[in-house]
C-alpha positions as CSV (number, residue, x, y, z in Angstrom):
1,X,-20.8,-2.8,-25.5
2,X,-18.1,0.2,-26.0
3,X,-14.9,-0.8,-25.8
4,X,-12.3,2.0,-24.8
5,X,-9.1,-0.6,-26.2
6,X,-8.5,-3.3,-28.3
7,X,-6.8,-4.4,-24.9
8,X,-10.3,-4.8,-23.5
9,X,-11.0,-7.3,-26.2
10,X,-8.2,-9.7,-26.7
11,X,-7.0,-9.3,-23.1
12,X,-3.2,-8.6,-21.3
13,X,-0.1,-10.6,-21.9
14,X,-0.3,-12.1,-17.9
15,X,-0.2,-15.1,-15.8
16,X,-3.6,-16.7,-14.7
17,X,-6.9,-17.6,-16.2
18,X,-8.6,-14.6,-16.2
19,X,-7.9,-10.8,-17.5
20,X,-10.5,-9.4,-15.4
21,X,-9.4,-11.8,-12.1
22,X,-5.7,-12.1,-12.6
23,X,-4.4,-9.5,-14.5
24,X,-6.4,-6.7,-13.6
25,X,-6.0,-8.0,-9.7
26,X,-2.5,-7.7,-10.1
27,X,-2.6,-4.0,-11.5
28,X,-4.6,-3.0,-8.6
29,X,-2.1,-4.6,-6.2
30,X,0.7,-2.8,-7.9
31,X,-0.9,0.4,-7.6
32,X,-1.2,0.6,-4.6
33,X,2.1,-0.3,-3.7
34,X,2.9,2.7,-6.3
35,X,0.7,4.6,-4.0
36,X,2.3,3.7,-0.4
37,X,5.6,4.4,-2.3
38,X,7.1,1.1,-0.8
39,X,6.4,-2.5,-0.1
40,X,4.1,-2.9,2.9
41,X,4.7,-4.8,5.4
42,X,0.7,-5.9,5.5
43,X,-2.3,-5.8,3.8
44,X,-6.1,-6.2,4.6
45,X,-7.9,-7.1,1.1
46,X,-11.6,-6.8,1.0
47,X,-13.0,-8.9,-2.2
48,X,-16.5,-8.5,-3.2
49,X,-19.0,-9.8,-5.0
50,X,-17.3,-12.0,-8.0
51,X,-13.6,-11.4,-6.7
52,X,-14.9,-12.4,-3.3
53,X,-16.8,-15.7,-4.7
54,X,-14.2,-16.8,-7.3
55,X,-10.5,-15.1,-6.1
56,X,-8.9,-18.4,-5.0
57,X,-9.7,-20.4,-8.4
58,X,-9.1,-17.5,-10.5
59,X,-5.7,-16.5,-9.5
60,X,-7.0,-13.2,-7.6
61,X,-5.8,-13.9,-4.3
62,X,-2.0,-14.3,-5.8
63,X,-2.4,-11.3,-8.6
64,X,-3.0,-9.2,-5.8
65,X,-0.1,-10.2,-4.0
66,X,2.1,-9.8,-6.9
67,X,1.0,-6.3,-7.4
68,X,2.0,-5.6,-4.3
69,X,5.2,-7.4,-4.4
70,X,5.6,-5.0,-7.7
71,X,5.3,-7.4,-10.2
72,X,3.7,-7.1,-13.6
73,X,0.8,-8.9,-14.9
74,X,3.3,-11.4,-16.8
75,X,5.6,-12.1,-14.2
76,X,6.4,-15.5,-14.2
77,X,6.6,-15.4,-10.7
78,X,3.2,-14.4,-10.3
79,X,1.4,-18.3,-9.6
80,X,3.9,-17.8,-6.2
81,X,3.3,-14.5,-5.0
82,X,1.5,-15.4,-2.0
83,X,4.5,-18.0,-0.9
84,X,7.5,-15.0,-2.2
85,X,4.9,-12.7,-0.1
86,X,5.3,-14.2,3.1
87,X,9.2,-15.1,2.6
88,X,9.9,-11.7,2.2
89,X,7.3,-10.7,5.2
90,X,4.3,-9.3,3.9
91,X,1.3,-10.4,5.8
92,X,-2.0,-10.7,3.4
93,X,-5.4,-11.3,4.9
94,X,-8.1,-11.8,2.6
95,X,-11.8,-11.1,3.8
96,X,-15.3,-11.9,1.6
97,X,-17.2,-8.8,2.3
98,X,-20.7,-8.7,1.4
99,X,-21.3,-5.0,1.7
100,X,-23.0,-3.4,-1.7
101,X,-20.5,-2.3,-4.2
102,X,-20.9,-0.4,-7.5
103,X,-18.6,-3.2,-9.3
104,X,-18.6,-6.8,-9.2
105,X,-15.1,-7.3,-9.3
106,X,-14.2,-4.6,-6.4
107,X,-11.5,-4.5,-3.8
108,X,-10.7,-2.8,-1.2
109,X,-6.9,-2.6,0.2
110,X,-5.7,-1.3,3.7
111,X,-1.9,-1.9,3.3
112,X,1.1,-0.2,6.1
113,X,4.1,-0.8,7.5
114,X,4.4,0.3,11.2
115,X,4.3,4.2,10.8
116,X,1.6,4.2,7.9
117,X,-1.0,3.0,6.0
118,X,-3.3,3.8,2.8
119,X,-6.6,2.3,2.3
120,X,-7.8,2.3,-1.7
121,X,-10.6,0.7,-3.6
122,X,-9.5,-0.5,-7.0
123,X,-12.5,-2.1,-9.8
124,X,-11.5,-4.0,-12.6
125,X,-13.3,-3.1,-15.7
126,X,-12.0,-6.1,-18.3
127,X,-9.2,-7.1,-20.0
128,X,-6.9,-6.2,-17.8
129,X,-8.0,-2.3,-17.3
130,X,-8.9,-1.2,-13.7
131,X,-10.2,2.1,-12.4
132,X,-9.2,3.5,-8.6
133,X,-12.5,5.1,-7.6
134,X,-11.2,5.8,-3.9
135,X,-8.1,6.3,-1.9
136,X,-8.1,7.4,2.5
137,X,-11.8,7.7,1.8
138,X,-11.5,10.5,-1.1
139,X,-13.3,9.5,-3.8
140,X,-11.4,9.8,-7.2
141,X,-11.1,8.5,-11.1
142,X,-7.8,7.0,-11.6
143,X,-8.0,4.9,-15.1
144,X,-4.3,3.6,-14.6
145,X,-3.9,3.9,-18.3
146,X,-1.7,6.7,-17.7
147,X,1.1,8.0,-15.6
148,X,-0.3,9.7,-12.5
149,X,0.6,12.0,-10.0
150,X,-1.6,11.9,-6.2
151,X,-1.1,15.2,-4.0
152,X,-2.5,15.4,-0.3
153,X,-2.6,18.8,0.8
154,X,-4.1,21.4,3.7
155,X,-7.1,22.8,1.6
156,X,-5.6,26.4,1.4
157,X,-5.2,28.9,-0.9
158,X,-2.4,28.9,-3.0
159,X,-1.9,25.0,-2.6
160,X,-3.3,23.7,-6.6
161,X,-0.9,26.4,-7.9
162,X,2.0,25.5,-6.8
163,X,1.7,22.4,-7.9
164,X,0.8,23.1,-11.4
165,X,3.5,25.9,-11.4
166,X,6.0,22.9,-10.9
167,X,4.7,20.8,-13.6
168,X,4.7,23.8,-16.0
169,X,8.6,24.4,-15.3
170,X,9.4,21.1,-16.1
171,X,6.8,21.0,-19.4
172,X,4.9,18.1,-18.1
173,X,1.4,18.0,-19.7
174,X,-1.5,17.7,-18.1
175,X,-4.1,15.1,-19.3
176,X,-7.0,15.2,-16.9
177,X,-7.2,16.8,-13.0
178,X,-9.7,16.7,-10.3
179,X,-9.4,17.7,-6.8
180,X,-11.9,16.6,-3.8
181,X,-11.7,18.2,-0.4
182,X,-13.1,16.9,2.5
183,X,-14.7,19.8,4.6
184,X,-14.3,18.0,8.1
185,X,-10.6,17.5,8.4
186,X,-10.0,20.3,5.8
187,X,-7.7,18.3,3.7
188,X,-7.8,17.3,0.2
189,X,-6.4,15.4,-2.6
190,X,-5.0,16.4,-6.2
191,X,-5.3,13.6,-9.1
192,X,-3.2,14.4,-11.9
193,X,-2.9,12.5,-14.7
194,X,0.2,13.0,-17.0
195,X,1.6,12.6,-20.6
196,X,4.6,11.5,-19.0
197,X,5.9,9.4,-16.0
198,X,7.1,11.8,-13.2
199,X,10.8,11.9,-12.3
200,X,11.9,11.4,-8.8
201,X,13.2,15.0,-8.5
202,X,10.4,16.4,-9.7
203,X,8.1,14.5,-7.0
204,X,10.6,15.4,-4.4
205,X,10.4,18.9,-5.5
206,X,6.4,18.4,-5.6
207,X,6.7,16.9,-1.7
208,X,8.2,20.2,-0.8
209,X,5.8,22.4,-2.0
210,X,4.1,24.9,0.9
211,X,0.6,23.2,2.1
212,X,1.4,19.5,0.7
213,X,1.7,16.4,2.9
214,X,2.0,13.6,0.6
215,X,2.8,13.0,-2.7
216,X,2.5,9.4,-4.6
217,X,3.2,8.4,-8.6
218,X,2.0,5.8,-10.8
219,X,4.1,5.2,-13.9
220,X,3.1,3.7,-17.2
C-alpha cells in the first residue's frame, strides 16, 4: 500500500478510537461547516457501509458533530459534541443508508439553517485524511490537506478569469484547479486549492466578482 503521509501511518493527535472513524469524521464535519460558512442550525448525516455499521462505538456519530460545532480532531470537548450540539441548537439526525458507495467509510451531509443549505459527501481515506468527492451534487476532489477556495458561478464567459485575476493581484499560488459545470441549470463550480489560507477580504472581494453566487474557504 502507498502511503501519501507519515500521517497516514501513525495516525492524528485526536479524541476517539479510531483515525479513520473519529478523526477523519470530525474533519469532514468541520468542512463542511467551513463550507456553509457558519454553524447550521441542522444536519441530515447519511453513514454508509463501515461508518454506518460501526459510527456509534467508534466515536463517528460525535466526530461529526464536533466538526460541525468547529472543533478540531483533539478537542477535548469532542466525547460531548452531540450533548454541546443540541445545547447550543443544532439538530443532527443520523440515517444508515444502504445505497452503493465507492468508499466504505462515506458520508453524506445535508446541513442549513432556515434560508440555506449545502449537501456534501466527504470519504475518509485513513489516518485522519479525508477526500470531498461531491458538494450540491457537483462532483469534485477536495484532499483537505490544503487551504481551499469553492466558487459557484453562472457558467459564462469571463467568469474563471476573474477569479484567477484576483488571486494573481494578491500573489496567491495556485496548487491544483478543476471546474465542473452542470449543463441543465447552467451553473458551475471552481475548486481551488491554495498555498495559502485565503483572507477574508480577499473572499469578500472574490463574492463580488461579475457571474459568482457563492464563495466558501477551507483553511489549513
Amino acid at each position: 500500500m502507498k502511503y501519501n503521509s507519515v500521517f497516514e501511518i501513525i495516525g492524528p493527535v485526536m479524541i476517539g478510537p479510531s483515525s479513520s472513524h473519529t478523526a477523519g469524521a470530525a474533519r469532514i464535519g468541520k468542512a463542511a461547516r467551513n463550507l456553509f460558512r457558519e454553524q447550521p442550525r441542522w444536519a441530515k448525516i447519511h453513514l454508509y457501509e463501515s461508518f454506518a455499521k460501526t459510527y456509534k462505538g467508534h466515536g463517528t456519530d460525535f466526530a461529526l458533530a464536533g466538526g460541525l460545532l468547529g472543533f478540531e480532531a483533539d478537542d477535548p470537548r469532542m466525547s460531548q459534541a452531540l450533548k454541546l450540539a443540541e445545547e447550543c441548537g443544532l439538530s443532527i439526525e443520523f440515517i444508515e443508508d444502504t445505497s452503493a458507495v465507492s468508499h466504505p467509510n462515506t458520508a453524506r451531509l445535508i446541513i442549513g439553517n432556515d434560508k440555506e443549505q449545502i449537501e456534501l459527501v466527504g470519504i475518509s481515506i485513513g489516518g485522519g485524511t479525508i477526500e470531498i468527492t461531491e458538494l450540491n451534487r457537483f462532483e469534485l476532489r477536495l484532499s483537505g490537506n490544503h487551504p481551499a477556495i469553492l466558487v459557484m458561478h453562472n457558467d459564462r464567459f469571463g467568469a474563471i478569469a476573474s477569479v484567477t485575476s484576483i488571486l494573481a493581484k494578491y500573489e496567491i499560488n495556485i496548487g491544483h484547479m478543476e471546474v465542473n459545470r452542470n449543463d441543465t441549470t447552467k451553473e458551475a463550480i471552481m475548486v481551488i486549492e491554495t498555498d495559502q489560507n485565503i483572507e477574508e477580504h480577499v473572499r469578500n472581494e472574490l463574492a463580488e466578482a461579475e457571474h459568482i453566487t457563492r464563495v466558501s474557504t477551507i483553511d489549513r
